[in-house]
Structures are given as structure tokens and as C-alpha cells.
N, CA, C and O atoms as a printed pandas DataFrame, in Angstrom:
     atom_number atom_name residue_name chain_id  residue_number  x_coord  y_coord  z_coord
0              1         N          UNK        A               1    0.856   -1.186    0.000
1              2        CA          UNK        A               1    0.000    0.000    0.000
2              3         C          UNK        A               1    0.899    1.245    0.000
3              4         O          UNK        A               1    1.834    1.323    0.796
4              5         N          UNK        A               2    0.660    2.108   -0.780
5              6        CA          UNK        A               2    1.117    3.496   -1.031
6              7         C          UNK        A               2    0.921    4.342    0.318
7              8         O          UNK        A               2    0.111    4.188    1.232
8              9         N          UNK        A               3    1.762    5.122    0.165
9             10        CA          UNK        A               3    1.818    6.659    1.487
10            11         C          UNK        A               3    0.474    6.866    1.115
11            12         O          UNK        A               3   -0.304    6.291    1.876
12            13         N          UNK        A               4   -0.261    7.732   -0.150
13            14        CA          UNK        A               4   -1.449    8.005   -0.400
14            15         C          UNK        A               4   -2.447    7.078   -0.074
15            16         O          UNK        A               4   -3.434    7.344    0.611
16            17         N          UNK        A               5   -2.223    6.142   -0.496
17            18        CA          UNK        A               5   -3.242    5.011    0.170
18            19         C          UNK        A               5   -3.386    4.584    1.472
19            20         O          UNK        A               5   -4.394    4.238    2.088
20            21         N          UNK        A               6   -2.107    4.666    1.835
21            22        CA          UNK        A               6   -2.499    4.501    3.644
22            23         C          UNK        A               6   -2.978    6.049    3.850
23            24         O          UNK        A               6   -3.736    5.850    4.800
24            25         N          UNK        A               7   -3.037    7.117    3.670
25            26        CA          UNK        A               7   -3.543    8.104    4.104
26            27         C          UNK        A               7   -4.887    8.203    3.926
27            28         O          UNK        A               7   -5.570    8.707    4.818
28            29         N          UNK        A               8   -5.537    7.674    2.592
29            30        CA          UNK        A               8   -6.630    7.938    2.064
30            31         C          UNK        A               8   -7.606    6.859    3.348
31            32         O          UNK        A               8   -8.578    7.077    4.071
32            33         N          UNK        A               9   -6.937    5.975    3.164
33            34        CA          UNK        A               9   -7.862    4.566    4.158
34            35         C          UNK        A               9   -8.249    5.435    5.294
35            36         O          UNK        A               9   -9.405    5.826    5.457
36            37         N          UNK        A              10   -7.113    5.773    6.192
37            38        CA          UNK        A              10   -7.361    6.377    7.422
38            39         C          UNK        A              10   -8.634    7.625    7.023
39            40         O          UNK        A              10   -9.640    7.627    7.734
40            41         N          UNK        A              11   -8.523    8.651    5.875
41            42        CA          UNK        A              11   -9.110    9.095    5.706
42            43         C          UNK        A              11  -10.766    8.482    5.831
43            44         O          UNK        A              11  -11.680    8.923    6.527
44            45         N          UNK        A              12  -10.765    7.861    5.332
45            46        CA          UNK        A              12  -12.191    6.737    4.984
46            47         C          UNK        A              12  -12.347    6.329    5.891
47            48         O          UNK        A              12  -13.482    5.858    5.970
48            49         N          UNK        A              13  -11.551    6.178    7.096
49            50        CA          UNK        A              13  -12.123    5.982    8.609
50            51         C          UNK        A              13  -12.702    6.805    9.246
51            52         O          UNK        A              13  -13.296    6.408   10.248
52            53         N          UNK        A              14  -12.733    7.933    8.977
53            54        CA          UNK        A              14  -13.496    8.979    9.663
54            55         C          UNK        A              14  -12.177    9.541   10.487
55            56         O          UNK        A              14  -12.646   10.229   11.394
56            57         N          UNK        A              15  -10.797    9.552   10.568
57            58        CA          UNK        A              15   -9.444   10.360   11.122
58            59         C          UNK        A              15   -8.961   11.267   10.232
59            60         O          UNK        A              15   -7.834   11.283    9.738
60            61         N          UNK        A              16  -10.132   12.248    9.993
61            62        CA          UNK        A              16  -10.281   13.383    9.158
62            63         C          UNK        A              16   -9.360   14.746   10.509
63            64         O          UNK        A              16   -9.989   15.341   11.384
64            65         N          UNK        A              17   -8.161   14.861   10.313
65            66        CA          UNK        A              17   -7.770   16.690   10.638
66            67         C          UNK        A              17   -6.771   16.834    9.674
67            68         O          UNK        A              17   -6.462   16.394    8.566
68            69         N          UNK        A              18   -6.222   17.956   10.883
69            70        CA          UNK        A              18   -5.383   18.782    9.876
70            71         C          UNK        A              18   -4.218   18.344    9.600
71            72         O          UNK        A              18   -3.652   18.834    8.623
72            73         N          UNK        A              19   -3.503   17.240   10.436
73            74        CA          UNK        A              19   -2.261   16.453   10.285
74            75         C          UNK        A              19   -2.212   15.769    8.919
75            76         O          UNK        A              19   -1.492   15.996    7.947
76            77         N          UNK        A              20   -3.092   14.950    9.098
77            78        CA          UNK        A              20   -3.528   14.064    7.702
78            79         C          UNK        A              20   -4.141   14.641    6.610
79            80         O          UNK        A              20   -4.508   13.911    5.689
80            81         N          UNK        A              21   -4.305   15.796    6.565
81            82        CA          UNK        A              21   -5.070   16.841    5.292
82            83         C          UNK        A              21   -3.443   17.275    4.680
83            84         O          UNK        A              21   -3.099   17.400    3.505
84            85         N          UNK        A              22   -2.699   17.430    5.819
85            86        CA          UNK        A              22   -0.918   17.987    5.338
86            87         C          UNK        A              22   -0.264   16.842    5.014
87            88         O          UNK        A              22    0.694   17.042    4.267
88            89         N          UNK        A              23   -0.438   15.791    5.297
89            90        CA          UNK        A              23    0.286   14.866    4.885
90            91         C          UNK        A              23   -0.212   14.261    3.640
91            92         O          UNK        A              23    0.574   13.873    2.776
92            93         N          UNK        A              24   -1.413   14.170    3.523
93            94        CA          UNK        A              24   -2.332   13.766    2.095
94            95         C          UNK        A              24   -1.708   14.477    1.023
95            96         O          UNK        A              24   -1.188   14.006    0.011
96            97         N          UNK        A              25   -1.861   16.032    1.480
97            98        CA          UNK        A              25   -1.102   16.944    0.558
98            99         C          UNK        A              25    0.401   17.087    0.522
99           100         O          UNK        A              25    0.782   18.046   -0.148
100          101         N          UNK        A              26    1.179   16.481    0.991
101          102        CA          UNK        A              26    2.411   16.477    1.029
102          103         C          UNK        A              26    2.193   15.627    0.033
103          104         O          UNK        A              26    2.118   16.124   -1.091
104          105         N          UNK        A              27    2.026   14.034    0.185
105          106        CA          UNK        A              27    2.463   12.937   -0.765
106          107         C          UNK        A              27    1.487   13.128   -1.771
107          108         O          UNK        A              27    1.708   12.181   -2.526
108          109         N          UNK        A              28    0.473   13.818   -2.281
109          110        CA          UNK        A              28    0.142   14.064   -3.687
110          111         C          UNK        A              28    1.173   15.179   -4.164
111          112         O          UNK        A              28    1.716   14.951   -5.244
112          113         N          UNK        A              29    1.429   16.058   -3.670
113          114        CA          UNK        A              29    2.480   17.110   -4.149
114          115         C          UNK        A              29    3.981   16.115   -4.863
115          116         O          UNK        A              29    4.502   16.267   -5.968
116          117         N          UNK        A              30    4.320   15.222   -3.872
117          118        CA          UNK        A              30    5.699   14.716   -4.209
118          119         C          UNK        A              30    5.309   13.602   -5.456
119          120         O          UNK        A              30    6.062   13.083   -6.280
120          121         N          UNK        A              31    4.161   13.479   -5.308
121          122        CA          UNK        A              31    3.629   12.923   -7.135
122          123         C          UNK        A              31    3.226   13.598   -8.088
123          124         O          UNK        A              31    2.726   13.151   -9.121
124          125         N          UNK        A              32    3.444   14.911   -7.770
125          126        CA          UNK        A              32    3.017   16.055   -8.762
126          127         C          UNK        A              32    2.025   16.112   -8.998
127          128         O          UNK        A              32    1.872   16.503  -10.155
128          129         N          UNK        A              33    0.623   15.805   -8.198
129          130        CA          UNK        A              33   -0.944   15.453   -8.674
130          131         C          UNK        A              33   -0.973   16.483   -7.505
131          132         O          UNK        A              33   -0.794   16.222   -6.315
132          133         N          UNK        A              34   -1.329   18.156   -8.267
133          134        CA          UNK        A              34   -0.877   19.259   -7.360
134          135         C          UNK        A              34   -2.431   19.650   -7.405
135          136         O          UNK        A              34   -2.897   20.650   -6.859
136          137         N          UNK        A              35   -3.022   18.886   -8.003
137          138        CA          UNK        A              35   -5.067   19.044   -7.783
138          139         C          UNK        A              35   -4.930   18.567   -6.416
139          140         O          UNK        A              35   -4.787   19.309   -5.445
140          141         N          UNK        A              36   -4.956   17.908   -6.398
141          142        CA          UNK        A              36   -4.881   16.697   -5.037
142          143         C          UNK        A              36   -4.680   17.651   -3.872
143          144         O          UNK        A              36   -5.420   18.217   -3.067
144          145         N          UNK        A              37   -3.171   17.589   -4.149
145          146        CA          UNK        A              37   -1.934   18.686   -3.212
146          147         C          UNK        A              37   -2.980   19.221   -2.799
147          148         O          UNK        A              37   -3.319   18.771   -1.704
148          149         N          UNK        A              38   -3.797   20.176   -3.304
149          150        CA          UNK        A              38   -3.870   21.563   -3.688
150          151         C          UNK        A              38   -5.367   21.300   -2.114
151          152         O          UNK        A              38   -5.334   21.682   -0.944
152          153         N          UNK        A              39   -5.910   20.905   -2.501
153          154        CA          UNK        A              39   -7.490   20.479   -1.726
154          155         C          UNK        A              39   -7.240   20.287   -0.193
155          156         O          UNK        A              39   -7.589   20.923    0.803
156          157         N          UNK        A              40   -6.439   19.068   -0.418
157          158        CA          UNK        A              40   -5.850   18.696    0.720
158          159         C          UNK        A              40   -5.532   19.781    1.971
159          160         O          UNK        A              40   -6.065   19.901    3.074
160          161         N          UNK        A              41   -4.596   20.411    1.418
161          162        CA          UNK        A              41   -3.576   21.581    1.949
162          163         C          UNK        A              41   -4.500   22.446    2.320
163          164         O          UNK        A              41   -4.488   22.769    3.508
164          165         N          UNK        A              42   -5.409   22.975    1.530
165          166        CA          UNK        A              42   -6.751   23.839    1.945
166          167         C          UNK        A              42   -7.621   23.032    3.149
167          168         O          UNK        A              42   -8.075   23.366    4.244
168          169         N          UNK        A              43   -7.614   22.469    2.790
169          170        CA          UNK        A              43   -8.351   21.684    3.876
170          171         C          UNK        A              43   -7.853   21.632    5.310
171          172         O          UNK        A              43   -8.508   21.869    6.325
172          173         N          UNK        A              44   -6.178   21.171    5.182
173          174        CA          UNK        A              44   -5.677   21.528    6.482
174          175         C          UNK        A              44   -5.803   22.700    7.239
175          176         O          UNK        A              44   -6.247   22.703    8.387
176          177         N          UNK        A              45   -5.309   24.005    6.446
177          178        CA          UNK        A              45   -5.362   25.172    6.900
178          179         C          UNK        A              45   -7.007   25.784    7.514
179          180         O          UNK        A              45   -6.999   26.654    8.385
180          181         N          UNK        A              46   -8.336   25.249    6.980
181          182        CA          UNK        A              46   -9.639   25.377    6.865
182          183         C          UNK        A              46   -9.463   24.503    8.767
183          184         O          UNK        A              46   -9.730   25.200    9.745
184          185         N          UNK        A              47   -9.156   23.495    8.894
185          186        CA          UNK        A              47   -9.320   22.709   10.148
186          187         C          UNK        A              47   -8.483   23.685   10.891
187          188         O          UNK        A              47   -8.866   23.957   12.029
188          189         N          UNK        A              48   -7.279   24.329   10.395
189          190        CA          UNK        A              48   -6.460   24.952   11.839
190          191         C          UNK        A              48   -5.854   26.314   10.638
191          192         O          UNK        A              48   -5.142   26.003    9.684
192          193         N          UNK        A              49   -6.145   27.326   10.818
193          194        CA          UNK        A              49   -5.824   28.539   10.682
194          195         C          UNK        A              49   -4.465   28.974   10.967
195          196         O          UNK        A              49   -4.002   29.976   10.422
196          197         N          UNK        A              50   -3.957   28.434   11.603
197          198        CA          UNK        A              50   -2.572   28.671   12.477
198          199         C          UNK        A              50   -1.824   28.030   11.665
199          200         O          UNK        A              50   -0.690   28.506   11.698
200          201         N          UNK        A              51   -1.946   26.901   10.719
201          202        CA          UNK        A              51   -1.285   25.782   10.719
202          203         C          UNK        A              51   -0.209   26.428    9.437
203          204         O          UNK        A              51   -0.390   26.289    8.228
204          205         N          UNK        A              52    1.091   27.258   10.202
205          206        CA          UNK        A              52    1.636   27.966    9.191
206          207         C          UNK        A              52    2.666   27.061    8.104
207          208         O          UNK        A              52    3.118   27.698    7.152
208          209         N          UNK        A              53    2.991   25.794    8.213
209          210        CA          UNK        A              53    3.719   24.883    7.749
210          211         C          UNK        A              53    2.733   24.614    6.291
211          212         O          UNK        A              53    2.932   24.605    5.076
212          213         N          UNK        A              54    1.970   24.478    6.905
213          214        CA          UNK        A              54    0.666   23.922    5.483
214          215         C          UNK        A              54    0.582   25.303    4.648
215          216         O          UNK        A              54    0.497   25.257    3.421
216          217         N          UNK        A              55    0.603   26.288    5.205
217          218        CA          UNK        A              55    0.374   27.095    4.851
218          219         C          UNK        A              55    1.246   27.772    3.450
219          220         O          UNK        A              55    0.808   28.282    2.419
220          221         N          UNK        A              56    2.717   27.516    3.943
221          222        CA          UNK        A              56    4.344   27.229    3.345
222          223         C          UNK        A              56    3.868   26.630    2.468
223          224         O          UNK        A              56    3.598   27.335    1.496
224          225         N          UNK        A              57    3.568   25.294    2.349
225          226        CA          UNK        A              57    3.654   23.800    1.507
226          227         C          UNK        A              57    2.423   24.348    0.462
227          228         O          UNK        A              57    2.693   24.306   -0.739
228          229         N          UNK        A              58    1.063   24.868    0.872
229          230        CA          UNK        A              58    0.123   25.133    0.200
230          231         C          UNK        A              58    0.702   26.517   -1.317
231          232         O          UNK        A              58    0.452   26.674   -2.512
232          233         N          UNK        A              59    1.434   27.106   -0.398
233          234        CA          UNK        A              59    1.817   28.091   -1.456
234          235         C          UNK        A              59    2.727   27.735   -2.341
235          236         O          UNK        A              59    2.651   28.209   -3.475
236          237         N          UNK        A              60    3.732   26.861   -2.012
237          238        CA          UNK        A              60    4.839   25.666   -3.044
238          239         C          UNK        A              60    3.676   25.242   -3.829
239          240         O          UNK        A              60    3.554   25.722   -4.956
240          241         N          UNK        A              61    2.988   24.585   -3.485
241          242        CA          UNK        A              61    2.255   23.760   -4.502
242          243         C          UNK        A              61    1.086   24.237   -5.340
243          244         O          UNK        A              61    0.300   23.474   -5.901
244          245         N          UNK        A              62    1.024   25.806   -5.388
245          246        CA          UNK        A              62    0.089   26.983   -5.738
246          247         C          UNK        A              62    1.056   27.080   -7.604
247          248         O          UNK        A              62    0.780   27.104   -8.804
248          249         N          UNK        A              63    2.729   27.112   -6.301
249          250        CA          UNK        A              63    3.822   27.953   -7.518
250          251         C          UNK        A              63    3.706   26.779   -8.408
251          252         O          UNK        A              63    3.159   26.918   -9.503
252          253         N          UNK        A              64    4.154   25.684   -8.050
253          254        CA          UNK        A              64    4.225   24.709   -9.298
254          255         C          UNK        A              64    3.330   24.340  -10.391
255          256         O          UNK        A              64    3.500   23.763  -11.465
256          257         N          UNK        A              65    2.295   24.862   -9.773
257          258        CA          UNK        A              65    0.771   24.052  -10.320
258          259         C          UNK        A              65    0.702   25.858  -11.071
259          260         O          UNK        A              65   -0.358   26.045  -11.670
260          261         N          UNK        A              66    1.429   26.776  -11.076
261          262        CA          UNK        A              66    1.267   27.641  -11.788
262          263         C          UNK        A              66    0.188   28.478  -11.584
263          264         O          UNK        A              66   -0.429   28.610  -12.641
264          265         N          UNK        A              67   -0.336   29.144  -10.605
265          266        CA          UNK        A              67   -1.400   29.272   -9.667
266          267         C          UNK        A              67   -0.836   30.279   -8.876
267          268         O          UNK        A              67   -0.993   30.313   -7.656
268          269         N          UNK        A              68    0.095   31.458   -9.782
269          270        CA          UNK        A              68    0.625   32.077   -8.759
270          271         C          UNK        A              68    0.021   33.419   -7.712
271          272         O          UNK        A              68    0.710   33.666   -6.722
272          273         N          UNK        A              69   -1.040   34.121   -7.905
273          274        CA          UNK        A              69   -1.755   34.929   -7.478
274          275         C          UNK        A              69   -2.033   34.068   -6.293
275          276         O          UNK        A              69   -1.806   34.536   -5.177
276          277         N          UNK        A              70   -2.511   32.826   -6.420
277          278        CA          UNK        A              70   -3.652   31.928   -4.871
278          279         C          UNK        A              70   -2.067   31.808   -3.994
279          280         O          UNK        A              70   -2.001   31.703   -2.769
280          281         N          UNK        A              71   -0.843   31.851   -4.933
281          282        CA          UNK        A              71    0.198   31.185   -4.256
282          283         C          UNK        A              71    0.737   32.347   -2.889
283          284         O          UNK        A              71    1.030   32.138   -1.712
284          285         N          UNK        A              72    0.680   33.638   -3.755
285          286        CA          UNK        A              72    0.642   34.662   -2.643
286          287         C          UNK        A              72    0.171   34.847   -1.993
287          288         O          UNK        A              72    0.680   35.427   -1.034
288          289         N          UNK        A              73   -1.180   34.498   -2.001
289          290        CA          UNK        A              73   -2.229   34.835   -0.743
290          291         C          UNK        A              73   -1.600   33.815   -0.097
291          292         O          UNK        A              73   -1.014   34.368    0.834
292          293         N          UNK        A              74   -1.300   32.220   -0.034
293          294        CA          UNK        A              74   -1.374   31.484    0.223
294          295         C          UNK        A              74    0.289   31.880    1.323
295          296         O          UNK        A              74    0.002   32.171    2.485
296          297         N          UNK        A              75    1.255   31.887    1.121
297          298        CA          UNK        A              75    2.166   32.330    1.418
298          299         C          UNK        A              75    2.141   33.483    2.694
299          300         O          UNK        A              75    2.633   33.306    3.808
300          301         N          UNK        A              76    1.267   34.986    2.105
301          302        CA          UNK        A              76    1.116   35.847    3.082
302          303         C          UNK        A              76    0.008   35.535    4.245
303          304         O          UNK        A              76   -0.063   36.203    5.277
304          305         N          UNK        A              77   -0.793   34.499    3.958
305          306        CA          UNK        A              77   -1.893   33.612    5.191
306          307         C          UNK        A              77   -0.798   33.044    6.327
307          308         O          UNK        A              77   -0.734   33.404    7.503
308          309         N          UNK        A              78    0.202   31.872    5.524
309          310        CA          UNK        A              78    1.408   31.495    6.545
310          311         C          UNK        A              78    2.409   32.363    6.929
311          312         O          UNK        A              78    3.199   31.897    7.750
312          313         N          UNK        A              79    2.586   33.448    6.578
313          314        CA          UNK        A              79    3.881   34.367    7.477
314          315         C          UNK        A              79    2.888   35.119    8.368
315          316         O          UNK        A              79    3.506   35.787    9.197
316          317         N          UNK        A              80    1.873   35.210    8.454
317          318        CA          UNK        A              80    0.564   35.960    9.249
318          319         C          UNK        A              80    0.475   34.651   10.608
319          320         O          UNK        A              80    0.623   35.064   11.758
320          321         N          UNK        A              81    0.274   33.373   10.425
321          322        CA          UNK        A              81    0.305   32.817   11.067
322          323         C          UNK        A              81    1.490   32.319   11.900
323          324         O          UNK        A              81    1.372   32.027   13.090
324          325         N          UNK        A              82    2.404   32.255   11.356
325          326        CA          UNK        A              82    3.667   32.567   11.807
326          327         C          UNK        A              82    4.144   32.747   12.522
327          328         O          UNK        A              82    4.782   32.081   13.338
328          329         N          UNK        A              83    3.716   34.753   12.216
329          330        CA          UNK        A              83    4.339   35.405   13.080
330          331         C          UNK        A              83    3.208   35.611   14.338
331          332         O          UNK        A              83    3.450   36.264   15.354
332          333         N          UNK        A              84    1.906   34.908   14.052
333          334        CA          UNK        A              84    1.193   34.994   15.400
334          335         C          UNK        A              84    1.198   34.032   16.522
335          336         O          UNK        A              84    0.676   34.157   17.630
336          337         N          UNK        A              85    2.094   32.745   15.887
337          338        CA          UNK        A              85    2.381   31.506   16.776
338          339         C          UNK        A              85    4.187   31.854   17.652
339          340         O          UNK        A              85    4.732   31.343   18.630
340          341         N          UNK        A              86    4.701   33.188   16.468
341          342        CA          UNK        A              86    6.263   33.072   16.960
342          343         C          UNK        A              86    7.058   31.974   16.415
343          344         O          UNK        A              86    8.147   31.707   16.924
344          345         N          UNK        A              87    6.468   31.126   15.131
345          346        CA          UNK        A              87    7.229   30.369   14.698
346          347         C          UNK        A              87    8.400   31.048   13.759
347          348         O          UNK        A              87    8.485   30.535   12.644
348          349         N          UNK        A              88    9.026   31.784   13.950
349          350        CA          UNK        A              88   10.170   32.427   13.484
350          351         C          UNK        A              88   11.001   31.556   12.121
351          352         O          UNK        A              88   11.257   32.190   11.098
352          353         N          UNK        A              89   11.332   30.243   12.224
353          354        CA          UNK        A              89   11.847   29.495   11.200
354          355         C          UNK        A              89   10.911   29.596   10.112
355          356         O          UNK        A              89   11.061   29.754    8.900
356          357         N          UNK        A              90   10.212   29.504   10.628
357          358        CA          UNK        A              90    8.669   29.337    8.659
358          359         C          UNK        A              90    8.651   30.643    8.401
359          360         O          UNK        A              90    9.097   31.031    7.321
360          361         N          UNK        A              91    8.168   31.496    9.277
361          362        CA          UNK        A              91    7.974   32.931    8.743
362          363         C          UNK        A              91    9.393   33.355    7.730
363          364         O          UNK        A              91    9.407   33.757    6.567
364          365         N          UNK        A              92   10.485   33.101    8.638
365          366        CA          UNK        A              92   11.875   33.111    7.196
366          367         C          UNK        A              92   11.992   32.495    6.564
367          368         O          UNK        A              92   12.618   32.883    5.578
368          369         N          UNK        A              93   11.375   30.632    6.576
369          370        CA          UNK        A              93   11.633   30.349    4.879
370          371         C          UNK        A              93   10.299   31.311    4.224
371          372         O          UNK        A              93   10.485   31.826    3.122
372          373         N          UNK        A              94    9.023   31.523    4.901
373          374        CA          UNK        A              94    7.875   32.022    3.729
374          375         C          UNK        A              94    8.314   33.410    3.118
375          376         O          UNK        A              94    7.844   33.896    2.090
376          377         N          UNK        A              95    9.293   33.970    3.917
377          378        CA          UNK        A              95    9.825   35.604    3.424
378          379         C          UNK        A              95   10.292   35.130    2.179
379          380         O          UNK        A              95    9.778   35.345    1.082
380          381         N          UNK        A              96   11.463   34.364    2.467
381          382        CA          UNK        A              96   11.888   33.894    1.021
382          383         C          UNK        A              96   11.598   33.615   -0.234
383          384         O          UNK        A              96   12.129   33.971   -1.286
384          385         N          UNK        A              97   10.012   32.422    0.169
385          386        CA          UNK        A              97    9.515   32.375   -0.697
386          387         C          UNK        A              97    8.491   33.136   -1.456
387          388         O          UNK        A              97    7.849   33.030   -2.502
388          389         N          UNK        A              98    8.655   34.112   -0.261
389          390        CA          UNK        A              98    7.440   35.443   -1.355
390          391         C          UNK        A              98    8.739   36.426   -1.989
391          392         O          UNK        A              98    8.446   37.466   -2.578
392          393         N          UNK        A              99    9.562   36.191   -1.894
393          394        CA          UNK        A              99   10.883   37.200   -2.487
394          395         C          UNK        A              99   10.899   36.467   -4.153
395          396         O          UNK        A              99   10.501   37.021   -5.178
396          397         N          UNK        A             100   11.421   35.227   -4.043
397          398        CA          UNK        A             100   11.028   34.300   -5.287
398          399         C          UNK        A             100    9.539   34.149   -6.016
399          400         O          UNK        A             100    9.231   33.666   -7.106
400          401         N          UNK        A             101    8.970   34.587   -5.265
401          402        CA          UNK        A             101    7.291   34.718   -6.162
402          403         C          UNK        A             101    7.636   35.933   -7.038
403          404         O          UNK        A             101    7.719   36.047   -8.261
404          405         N          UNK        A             102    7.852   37.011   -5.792
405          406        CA          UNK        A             102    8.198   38.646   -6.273
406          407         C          UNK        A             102    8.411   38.641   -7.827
407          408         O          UNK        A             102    7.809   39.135   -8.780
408          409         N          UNK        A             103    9.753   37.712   -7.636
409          410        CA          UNK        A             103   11.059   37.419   -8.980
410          411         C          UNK        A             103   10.436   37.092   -9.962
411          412         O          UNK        A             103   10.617   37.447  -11.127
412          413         N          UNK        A             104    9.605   36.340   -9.501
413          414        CA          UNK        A             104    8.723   35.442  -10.820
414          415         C          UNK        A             104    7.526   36.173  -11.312
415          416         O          UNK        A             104    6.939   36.061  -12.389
416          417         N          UNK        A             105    7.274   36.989  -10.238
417          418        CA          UNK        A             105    6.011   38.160  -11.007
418          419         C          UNK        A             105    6.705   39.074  -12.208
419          420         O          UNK        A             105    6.342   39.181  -13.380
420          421         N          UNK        A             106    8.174   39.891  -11.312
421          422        CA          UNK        A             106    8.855   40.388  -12.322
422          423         C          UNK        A             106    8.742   39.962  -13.714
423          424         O          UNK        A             106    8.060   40.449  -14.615
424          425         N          UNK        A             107    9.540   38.959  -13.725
425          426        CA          UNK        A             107    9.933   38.204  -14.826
426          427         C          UNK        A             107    8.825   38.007  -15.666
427          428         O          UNK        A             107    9.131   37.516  -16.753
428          429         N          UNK        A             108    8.098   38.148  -15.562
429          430        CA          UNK        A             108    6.384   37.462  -15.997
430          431         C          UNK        A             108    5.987   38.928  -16.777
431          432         O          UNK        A             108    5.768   39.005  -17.986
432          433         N          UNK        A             109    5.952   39.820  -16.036
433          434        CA          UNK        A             109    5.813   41.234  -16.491
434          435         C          UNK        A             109    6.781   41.704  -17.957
435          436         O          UNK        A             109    6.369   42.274  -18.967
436          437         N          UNK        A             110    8.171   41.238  -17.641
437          438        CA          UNK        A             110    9.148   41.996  -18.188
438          439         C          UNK        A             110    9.217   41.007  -19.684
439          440         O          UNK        A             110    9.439   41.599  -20.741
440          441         N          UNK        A             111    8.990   39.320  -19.689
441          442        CA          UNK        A             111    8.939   38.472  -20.202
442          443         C          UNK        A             111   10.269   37.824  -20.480
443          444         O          UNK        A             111   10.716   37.308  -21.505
444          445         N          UNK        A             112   10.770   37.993  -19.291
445          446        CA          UNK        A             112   12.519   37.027  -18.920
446          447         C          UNK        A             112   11.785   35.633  -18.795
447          448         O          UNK        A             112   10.600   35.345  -18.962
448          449         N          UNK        A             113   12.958   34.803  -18.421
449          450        CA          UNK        A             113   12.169   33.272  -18.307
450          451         C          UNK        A             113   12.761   33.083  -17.032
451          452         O          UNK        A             113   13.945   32.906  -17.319
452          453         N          UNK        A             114   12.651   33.007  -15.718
453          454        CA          UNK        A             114   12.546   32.361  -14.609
454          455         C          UNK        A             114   12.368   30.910  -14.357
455          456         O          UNK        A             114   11.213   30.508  -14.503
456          457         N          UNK        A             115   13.431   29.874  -13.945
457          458        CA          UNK        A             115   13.513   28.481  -13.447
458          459         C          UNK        A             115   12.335   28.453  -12.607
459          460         O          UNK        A             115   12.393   29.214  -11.641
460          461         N          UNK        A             116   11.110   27.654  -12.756
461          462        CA          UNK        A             116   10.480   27.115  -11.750
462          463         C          UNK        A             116   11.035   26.088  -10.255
463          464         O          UNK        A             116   10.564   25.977   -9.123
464          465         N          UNK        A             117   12.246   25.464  -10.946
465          466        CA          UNK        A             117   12.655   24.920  -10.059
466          467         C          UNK        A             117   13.365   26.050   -8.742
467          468         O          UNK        A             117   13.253   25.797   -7.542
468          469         N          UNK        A             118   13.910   26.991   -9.161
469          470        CA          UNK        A             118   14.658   27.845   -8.393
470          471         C          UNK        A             118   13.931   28.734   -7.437
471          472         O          UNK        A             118   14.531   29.103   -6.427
472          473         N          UNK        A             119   12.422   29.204   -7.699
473          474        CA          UNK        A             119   11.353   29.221   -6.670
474          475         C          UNK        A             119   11.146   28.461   -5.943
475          476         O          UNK        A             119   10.825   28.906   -4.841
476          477         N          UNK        A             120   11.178   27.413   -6.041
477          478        CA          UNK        A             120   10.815   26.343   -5.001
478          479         C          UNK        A             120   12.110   25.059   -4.298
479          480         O          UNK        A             120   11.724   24.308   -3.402
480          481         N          UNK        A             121   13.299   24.973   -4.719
481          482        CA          UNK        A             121   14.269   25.262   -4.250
482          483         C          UNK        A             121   14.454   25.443   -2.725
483          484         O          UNK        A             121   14.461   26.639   -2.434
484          485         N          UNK        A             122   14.602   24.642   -1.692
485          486        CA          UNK        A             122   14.906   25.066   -0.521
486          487         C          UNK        A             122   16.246   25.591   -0.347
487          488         O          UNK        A             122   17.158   25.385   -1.149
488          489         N          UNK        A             123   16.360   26.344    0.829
489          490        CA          UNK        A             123   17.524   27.305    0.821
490          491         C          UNK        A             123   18.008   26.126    2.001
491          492         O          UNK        A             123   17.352   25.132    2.314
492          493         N          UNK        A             124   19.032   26.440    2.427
493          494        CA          UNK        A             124   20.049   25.490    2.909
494          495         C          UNK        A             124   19.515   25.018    3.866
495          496         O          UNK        A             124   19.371   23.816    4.088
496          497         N          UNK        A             125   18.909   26.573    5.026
497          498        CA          UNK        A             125   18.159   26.600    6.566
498          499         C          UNK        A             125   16.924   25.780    6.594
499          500         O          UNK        A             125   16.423   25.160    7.532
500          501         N          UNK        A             126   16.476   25.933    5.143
501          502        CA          UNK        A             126   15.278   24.894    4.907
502          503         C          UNK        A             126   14.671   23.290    5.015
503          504         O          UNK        A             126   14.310   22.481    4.161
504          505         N          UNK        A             127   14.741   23.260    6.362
505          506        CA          UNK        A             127   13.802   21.767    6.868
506          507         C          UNK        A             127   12.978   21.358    6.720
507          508         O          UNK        A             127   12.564   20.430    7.415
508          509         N          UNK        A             128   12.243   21.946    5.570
509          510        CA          UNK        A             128   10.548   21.623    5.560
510          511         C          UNK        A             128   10.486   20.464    4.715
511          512         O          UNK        A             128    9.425   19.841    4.764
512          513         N          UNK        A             129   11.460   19.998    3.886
513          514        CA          UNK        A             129   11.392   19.082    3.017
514          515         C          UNK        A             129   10.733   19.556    2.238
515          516         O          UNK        A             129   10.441   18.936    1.216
């Protein structure tokens, strides 16, 4: 049985939160099925508001899926939460990653070509997997 599939089962048990809404959406993201990702991740954040990690991951998987407007909101929701929990490590990777959105709005405007991979790219300090 698959990560997704053991998640989904539990799902189908009725062990519906926000842990398993982030993890659902983690392992559809790392299969690139960023519909999936995408629901999931909303879903977590919908169960816990705070939940600034999902929040991070939701906006990664906004950028890839090319979705970049939801990706900002999505991004400035988790440095809001963040900075209201004092989680200091996420709020600096999400700075980052709204600096690299920034880049990619630029670029989009000006009609340079910007690496998708290099937005999403963890920076060294970056533990989030």
C-alpha cells in the first residue's frame, strides 16, 4: 500500500484533521498530482488557521501548479500565522519564498524566463522538506 493510500484509508475511517489533510497533501504534491496537493492543503489550513507549515507547503504547490496569485495569498496567510504563533523558522523560509514569487512576477511582467525549479528550491536553513 502506497503513502497516499495509507492516508486515504485512514481518511475513509473517519481520522479526518489537519495532520492528515498535510500529509495527504504532502504525498500528492511529491507525485506532482498538485489538484490533489492543492485540496488537501486547503483543507488543512480550513481545520487549523494557524497551521503555518501547510500554509508554506500550500503556497509551493500553488507555484508549481502555476497558480501564482492563490500562491501569494497562500504564502502571506502562513507568514501571518507565523508570526502569530512566533514560529520564526517558517515565517523566514515564507519571506523567502514570497521574495522568489516577487522574482517570478517580475519576470512574468518583463517576459525574462525564470527556473520554476529555483522558486521552489529550498535554501540550505530549509527543513521543511
Amino acid at each position: 500500500m502506497s503513502t497516499v493510500e495509507s492516508f486515504e484509508a485512514m481518511l475513509k475511517k473517519g481520522m479526518d484533521g489537519d495532520m492528515l489533510r498535510f500529509s495527504l497533501g504532502n504525498a500528492y504534491w511529491k507525485q506532482q498530482n498538485f489538484d490533489a496537493a492543492i485540496t488537501h492543503l486547503q483543507k488543512a489550513v480550513e481545520f487549523n488557521n494557524d497551521y503555518s507549515a501547510a500554509w508554506k507547503t500550500l503556497g509551493r504547490v500553488l507555484v508549481d501548479a502555476d497558480r501564482l496569485d492563490e500562491a501569494s495569498v497562500a504564502y502571506l496567510s502562513g507568514l501571518d500565522a507565523a508570526e502569530r504563533k512566533g514560529d520564526k523558522q517558517t515565517a523566514k523560509e515564507i519571506t523567502v519564498f514570497i521574495k522568489r514569487l516577487n522574482k517570478l512576477f517580475q519576470a512574468s511582467r518583463t517576459g525574462a524566463t525564470t527556473s520554476d525549479a529555483s522558486v521552489n528550491e529550498p535554501d540550505v536553513g530549509d527543513a521543511s522538506g
